[in-house]
C-alpha positions as CSV (number, residue, x, y, z in Angstrom):
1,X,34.8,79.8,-31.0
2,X,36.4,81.4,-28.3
3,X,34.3,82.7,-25.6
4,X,30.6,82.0,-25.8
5,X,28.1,83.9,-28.3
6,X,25.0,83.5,-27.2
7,X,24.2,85.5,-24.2
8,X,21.9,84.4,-20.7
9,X,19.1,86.7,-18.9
10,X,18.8,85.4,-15.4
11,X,15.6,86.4,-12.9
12,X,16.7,87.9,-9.7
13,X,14.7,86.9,-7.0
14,X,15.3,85.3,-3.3
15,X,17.6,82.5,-4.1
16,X,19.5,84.5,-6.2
17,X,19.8,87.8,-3.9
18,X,22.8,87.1,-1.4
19,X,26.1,89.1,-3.1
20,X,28.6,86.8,-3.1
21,X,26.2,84.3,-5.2
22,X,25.4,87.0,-7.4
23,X,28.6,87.6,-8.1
24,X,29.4,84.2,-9.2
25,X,26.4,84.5,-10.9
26,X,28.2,86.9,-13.0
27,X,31.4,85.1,-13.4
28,X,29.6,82.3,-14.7
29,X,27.9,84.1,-17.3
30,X,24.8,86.1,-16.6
31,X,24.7,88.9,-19.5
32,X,21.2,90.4,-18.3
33,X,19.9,90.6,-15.0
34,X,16.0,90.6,-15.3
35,X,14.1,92.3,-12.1
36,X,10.8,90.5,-12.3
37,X,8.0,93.7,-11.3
38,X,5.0,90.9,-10.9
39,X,6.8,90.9,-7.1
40,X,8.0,93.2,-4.8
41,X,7.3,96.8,-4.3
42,X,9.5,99.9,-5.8
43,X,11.9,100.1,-2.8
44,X,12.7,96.3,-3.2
45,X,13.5,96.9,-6.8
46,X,15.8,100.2,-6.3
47,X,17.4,97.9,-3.6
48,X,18.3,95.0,-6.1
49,X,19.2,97.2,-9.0
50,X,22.2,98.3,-7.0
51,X,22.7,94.9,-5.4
52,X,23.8,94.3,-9.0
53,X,25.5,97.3,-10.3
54,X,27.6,96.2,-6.9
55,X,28.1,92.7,-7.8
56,X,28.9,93.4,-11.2
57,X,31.5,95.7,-10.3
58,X,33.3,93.1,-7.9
59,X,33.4,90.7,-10.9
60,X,34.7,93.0,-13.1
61,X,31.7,92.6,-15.6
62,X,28.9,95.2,-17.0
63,X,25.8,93.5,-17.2
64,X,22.5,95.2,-18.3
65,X,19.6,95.3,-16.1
66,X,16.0,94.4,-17.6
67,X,12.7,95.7,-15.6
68,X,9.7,92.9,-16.6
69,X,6.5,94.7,-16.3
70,X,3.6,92.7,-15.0
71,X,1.1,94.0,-17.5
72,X,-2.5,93.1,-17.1
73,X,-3.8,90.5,-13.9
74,X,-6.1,88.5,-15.7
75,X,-6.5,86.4,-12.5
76,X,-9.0,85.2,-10.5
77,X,-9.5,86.5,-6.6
78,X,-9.3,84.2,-3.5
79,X,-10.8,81.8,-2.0
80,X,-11.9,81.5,1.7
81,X,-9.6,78.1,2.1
82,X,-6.7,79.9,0.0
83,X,-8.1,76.7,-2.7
84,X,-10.5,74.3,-4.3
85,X,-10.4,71.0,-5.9
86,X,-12.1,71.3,-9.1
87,X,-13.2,67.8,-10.6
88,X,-14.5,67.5,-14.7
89,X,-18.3,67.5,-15.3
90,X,-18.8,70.6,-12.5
91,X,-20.1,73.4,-12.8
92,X,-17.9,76.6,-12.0
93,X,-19.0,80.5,-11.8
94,X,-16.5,83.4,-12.7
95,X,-18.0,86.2,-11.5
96,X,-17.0,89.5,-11.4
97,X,-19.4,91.2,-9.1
98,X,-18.4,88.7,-6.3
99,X,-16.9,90.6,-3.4
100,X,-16.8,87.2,-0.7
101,X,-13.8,85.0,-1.1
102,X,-14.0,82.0,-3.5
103,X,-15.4,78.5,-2.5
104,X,-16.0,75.3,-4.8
105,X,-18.7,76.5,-6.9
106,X,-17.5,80.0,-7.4
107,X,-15.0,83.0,-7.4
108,X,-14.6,86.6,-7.6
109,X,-12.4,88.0,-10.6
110,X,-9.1,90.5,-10.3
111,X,-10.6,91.1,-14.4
112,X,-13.6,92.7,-14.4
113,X,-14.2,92.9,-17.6
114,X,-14.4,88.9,-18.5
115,X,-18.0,88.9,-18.8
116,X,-17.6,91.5,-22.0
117,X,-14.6,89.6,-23.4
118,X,-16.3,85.7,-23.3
119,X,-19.3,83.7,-25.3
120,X,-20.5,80.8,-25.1
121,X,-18.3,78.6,-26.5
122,X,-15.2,79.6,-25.2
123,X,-12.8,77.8,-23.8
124,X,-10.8,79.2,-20.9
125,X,-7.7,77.9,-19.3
126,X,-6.5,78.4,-15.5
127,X,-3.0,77.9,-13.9
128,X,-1.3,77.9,-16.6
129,X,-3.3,75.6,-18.9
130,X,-3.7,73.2,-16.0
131,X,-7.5,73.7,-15.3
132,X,-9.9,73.9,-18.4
133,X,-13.3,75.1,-18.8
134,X,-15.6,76.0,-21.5
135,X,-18.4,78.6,-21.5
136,X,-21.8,77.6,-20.7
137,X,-23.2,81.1,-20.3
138,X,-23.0,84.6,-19.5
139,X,-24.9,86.4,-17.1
140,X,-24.5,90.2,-16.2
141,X,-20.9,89.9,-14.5
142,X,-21.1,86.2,-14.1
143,X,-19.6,83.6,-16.4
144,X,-21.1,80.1,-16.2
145,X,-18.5,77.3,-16.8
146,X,-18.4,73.8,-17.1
147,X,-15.1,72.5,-15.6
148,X,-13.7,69.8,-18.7
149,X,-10.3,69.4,-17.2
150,X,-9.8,69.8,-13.6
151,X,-7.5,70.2,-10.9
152,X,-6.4,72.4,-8.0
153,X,-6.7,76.2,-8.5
154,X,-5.8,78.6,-6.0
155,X,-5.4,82.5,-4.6
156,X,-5.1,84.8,-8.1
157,X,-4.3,82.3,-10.6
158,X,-4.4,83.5,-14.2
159,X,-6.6,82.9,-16.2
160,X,-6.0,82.8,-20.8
161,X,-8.6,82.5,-23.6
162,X,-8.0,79.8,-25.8
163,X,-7.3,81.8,-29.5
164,X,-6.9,85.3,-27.3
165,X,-9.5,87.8,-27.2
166,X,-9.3,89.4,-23.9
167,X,-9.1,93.0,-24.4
168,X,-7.0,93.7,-20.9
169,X,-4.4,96.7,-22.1
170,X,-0.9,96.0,-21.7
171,X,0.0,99.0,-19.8
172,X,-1.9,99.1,-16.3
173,X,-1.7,101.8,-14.0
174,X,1.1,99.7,-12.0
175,X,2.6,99.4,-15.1
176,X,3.3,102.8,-15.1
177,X,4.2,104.0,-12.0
178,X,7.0,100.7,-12.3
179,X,8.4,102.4,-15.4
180,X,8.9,105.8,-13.0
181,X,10.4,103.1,-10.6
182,X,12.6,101.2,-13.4
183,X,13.4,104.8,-15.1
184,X,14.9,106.2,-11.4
185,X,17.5,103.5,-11.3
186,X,18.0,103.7,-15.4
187,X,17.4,100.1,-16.2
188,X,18.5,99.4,-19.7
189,X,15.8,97.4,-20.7
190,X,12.3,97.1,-20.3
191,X,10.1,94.2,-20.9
192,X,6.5,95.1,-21.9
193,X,4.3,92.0,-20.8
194,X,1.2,90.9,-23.5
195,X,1.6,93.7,-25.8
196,X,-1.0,93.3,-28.5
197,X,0.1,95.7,-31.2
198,X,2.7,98.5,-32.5
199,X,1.0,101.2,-30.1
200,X,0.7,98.9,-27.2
201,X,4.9,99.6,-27.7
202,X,4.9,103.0,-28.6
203,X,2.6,104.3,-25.5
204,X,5.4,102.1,-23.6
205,X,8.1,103.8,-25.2
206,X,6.6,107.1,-24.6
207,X,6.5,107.0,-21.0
208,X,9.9,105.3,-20.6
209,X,11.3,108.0,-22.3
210,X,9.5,110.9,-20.6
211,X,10.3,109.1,-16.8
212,X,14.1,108.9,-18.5
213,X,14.7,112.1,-19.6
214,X,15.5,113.6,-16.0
215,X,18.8,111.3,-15.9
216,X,19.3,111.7,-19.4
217,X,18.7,108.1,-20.6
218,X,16.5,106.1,-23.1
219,X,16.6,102.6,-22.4
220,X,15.5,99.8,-25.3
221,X,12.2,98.0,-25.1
222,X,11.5,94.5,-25.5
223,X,8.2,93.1,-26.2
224,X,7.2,89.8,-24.7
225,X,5.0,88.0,-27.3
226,X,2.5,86.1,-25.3
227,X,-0.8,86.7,-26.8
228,X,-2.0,85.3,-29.6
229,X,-3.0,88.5,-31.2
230,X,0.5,90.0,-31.3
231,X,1.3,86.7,-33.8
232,X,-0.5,88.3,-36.8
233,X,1.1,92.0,-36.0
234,X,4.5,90.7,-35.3
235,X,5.8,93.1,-37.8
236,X,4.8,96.0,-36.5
237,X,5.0,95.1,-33.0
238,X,8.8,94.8,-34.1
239,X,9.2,98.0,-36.1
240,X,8.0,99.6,-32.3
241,X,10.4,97.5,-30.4
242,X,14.1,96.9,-29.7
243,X,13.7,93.0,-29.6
244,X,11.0,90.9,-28.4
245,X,10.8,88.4,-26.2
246,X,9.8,84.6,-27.5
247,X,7.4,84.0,-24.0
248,X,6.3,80.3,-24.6
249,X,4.0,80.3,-21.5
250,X,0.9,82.1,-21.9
251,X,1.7,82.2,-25.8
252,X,1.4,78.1,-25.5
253,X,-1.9,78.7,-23.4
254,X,-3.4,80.7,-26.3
255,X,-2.1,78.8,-29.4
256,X,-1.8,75.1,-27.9
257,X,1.9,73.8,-27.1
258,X,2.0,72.4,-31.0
259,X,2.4,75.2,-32.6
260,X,4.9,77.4,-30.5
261,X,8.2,75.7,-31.8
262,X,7.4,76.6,-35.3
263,X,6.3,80.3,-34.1
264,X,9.8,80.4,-31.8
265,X,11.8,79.9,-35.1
266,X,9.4,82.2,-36.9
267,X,9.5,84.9,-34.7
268,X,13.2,84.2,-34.2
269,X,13.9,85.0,-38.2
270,X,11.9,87.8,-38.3
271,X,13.7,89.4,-35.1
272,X,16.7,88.9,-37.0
273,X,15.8,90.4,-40.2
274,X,14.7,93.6,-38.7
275,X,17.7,94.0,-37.1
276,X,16.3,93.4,-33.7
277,X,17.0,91.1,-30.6
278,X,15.7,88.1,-29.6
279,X,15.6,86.6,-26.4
280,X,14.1,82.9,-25.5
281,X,12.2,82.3,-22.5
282,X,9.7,80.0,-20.3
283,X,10.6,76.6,-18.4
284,X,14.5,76.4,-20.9
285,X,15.9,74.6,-16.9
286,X,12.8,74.6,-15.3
287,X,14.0,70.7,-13.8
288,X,17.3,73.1,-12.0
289,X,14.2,74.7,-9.4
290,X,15.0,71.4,-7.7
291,X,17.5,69.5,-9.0
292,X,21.3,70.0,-9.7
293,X,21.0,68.7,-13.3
294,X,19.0,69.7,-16.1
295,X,16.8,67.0,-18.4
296,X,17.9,65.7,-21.7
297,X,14.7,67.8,-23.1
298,X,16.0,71.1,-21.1
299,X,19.4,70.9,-23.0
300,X,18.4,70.1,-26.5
301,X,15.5,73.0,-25.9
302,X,18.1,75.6,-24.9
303,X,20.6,74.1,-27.1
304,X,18.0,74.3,-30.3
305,X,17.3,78.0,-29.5
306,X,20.8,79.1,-29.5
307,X,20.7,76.8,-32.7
308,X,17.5,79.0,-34.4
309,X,19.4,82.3,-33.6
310,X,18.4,83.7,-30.1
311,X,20.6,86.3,-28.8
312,X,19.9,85.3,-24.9
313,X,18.0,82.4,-23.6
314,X,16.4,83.7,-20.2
315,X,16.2,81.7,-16.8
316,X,13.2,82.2,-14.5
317,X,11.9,80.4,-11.7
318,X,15.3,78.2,-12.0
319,X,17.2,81.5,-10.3
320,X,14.8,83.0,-9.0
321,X,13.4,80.9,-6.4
322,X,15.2,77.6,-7.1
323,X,17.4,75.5,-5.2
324,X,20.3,75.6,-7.7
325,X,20.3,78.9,-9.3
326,X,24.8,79.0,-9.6
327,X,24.4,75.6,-11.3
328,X,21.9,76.6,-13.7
329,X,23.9,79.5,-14.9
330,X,26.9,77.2,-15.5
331,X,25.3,74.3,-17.1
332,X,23.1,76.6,-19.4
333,X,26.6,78.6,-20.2
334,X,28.0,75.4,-21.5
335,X,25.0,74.6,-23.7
336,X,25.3,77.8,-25.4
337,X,28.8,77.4,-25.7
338,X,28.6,74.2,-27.4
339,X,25.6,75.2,-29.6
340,X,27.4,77.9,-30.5
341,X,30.3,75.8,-31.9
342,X,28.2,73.2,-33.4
343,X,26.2,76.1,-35.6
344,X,26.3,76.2,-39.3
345,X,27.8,79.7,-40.9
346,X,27.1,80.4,-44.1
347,X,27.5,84.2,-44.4
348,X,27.9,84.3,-48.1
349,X,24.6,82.9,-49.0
350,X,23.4,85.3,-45.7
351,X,24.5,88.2,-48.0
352,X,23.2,87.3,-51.4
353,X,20.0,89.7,-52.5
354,X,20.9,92.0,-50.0
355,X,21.1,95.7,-50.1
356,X,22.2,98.3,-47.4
357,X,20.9,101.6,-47.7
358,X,22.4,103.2,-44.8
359,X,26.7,103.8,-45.1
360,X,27.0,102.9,-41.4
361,X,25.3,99.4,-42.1
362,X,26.9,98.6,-45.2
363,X,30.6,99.2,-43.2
364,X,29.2,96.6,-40.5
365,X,28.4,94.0,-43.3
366,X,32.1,94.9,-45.1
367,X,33.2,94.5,-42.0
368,X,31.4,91.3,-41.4
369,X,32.4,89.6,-45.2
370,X,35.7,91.0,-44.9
371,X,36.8,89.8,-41.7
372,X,35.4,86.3,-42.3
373,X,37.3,85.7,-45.5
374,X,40.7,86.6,-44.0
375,X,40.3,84.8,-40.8
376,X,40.6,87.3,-39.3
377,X,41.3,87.3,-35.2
378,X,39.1,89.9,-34.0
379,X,35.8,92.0,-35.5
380,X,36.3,96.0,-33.8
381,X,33.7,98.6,-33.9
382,X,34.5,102.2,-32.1
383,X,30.3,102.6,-31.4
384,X,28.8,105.4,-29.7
385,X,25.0,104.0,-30.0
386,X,26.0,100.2,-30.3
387,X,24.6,100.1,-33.6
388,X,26.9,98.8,-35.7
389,X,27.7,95.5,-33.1
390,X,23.7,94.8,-33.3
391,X,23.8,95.1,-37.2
392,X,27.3,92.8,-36.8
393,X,25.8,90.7,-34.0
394,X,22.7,89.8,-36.8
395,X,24.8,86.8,-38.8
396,X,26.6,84.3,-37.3
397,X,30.5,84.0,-37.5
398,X,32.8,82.6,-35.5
399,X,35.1,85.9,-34.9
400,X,34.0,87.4,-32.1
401,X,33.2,91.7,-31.9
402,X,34.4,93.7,-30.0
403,X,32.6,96.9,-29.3
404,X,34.7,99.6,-27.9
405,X,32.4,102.6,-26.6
406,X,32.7,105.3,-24.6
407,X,29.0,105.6,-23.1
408,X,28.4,102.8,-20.0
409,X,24.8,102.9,-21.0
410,X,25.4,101.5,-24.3
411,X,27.7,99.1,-23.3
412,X,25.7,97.6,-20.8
413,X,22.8,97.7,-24.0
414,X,25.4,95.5,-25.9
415,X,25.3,93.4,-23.2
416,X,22.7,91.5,-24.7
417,X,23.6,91.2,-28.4
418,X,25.0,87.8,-29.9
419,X,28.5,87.4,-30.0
420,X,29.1,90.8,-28.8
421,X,31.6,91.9,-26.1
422,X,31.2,95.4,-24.9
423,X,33.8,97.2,-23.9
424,X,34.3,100.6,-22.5
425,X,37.5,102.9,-24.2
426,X,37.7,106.7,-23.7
427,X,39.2,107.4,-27.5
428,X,40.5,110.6,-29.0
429,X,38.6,112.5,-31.5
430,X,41.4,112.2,-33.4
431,X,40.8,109.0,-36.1
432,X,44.7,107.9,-36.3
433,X,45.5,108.4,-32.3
434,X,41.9,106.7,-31.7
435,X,42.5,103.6,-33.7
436,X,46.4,103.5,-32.0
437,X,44.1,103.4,-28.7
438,X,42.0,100.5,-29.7
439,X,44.9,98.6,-30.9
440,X,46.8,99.4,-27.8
441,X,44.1,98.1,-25.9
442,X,43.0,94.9,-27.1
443,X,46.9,94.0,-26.9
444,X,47.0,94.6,-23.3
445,X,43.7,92.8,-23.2
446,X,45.4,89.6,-24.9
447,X,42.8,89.6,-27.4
448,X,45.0,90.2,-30.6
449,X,48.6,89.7,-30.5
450,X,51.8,90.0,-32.9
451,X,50.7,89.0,-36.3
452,X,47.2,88.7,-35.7
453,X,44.8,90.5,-38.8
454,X,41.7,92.1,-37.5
455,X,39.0,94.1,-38.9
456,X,38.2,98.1,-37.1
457,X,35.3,100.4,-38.2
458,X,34.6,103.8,-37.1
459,X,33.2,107.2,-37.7
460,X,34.1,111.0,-38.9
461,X,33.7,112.7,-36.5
462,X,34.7,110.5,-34.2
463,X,31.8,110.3,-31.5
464,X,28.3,110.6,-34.0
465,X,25.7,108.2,-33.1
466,X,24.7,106.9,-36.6
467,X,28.4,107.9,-38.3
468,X,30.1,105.0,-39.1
469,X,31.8,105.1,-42.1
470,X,35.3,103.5,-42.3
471,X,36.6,100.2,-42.3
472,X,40.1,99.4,-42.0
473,X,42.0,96.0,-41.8
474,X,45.0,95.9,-39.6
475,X,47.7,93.4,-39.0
476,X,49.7,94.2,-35.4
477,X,52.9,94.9,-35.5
């Protein structure tokens, strides 16, 4: 396969921030850069947004920019000592009406509204699963806890309910002003942390779009699924998306770590046959933060997602604050690059039983069929939208797409699609002279030479979002 398909989101943060490094960053395969919003205020994020829109343009390479909302703190407050050693057997208070720092019996809460959200019964977990308690009682804003697994738990650590439950909405009033911030600097996609249903998305949608409309842009939304509720409305939760997000963290805390790599190839399927993206995420190099070399487990994990279908696998912590964040990029590039070879096609069984009701998609899957059976060099879609590459980008094959658009917001949107490389072309509206143009092009590129057969779609007119309608197979001459 020539190139790599499957595409990587990498966390800014402070050890990925110098320019230079960013830049070879790029080279080395970041796709996406996500801007994490749980840190920093607005001016740090306008600042790093066009630290890389600059190093993307010194490599030469568009990339797309995703804003990560924080979403909801479900944390607890502080203590006096900034900690406390917790041991099994004690007793622990979470208690919402506390206003003095935290000691070793008690501590305040960031989430008020625990006490309403909790029986007796419950179990609840603590940095990140680490710390376990159950629920003993409830009184007024207090929650009465028996510690059953202990540990060290410090300053604002979260805090999950085993099987969900807590009624925290996804969109906070930070939430909100960040999508101003995100909107102001036109990120292309926004990440919607622990949304628990289709309006969760919508609402999201709704205010992207309104802080958008000033620079005319509408960027795509991505849903991070990390709350057990969202499992059972994954459907619709899609259907109000652009992709999701697989975010194995919390969504481990709430369901147990068993049962999220059967969900991950679930909610992997069902992202694909919606037509929607999929990215992977959560501790795929978290062994890079401090050491040049990823585990045996780390490879096969990435290498297994690229496997089920992911369009991206995502880096955190690894680039963010790690020691080795250049390396990561390069070793996970090669993992995808070899998973990507090593994956089965079978696009004729892909298509049997299927039916495309839309003209536009039913060109993408010609396209698709067509090009695959010829052996053909090169897929080619003139896209306004980037539609028709994400409809292509759904099924593997070894051709790679090229997308040719003429809109640098869409092309840095196809950034993220499997198997898809964005291009930008000014064409004529002119069919004939705009497929000449396209032609011309990828020649000068080196991407199809004398003799090679490739497969071109398009639209009359030329330029209508949604008006593909022509497929044509060209040999160069």
């Amino acid at each position: 396969m020539p190139g790599r398909a499957t595409k990587i989101v990498a966390t800014l943060g402070p050890a990925s921030s110098d320019p230079p490094l960013l830049e070879q960053m790029i080279r080395a395969g970041v796709n996406v850069v996500r801007l994490n919003f749980s840190h920093g205020k607005a001016q740090d994020h306008i600042d790093r947004a066009a630290l890389v829109r600059d190093a993307a343009k010194r490599a030469d390479r568009e990339v797309a920019i995703m804003a990560d909302l924080q979403g909801p703190k479900i944390r607890v407050g502080k203590f006096a000592d900034n900690k406390v050693q917790l041991v099994s057997g004690q007793k622990f208070v979470l208690d919402a009406g506390r206003s003095q720092p935290g000691d070793a019996t008690a501590v305040g809460l960031d989430y008020k509204e625990l006490p309403r959200d909790v029986k007796v019964g419950d179990v609840l977990l603590l940095a990140d699963g680490l710390i376990v308690m159950q629920v003993e009682e409830v009184h007024g804003d207090a929650v009465h806890c028996l510690v059953t697994v202990g540990g060290e738990l410090s300053n604002n650590k979260g805090i999950n309910k085993r099987g969900g439950g807590l009624t925290a909405p996804a969109l906070t009033a930070k939430d909100m002003e960040d999508i101003k911030t995100a909107m102001a600097f036109q990120a292309d996609y926004v990440a919607v942390s622990f949304p628990q249903n289709a309006t969760d998305m919508e609402m999201a949608r709704q205010l992207c779009n309104v802080a958008a409309a000033p620079f005319g842009h509408k960027p795509h939304l991505i849903a991070k699924i990390e709350r057990a509720e969202a499992i059972p409305r994954l459907e619709e939760i899609l259907r109000a998306s652009d992709g999701i997000m697989v975010a194995r963290g919390d969504l481990a805390i709430e369901v147990g770590n068993a049962a999220v790599p059967a969900l991950q190839k679930r909610m992997i399927r069902m992202a694909h046959e919606m037509d929607k993206t999929v990215i992977t995420a959560t501790h795929m190099m978290e062994s890079m933060v401090h050491n040049p070399m990823p585990t045996r487990a780390e490879v096969s994990d990435v290498a297994n997602a690229v496997l089920d279908g992911s369009d991206a696998v995502m880096t955190s912590a690894e680039t963010a604050a790690g020691r080795y964040p250049l390396e990561t990029v390069i070793e996970m590039a090669a993992i995808c690059k070899a998973a990507d070879e090593a994956g089965m096609m079978d696009l004729d069984n892909n298509f049997t039983g299927k039916k495309f009701t839309r003209i536009d998609q039913s060109i993408a899957m010609g396209a698709l069929f067509t090009a695959y059976h010829l052996g053909a060099k090169a897929i080619v879609a003139l896209t306004d939208s980037g539609s028709t590459a994400l409809w292509m980008s759904r099924y593997r094959i070894d051709i790679p797409i090229y997308a040719l658009t003429s809109k640098v917001a869409s092309q840095r949107k196809m950034a993220l699609y499997r198997n898809v490389r964005p291009l930008l072309m000014d064409t004529s509206a002119e069919r004939d002279t705009a497929l000449l143009q396209a032609e011309n092009y990828l020649k000068e590129r080196g991407i199809v030479r004398t003799g090679d057969i490739y497969a071109i779609t398009c639209g009359e007119p030329m330029g209508s979002p949604g008006g593909t309608n022509m497929l044509k197979i060209c040999r160069v001459v």
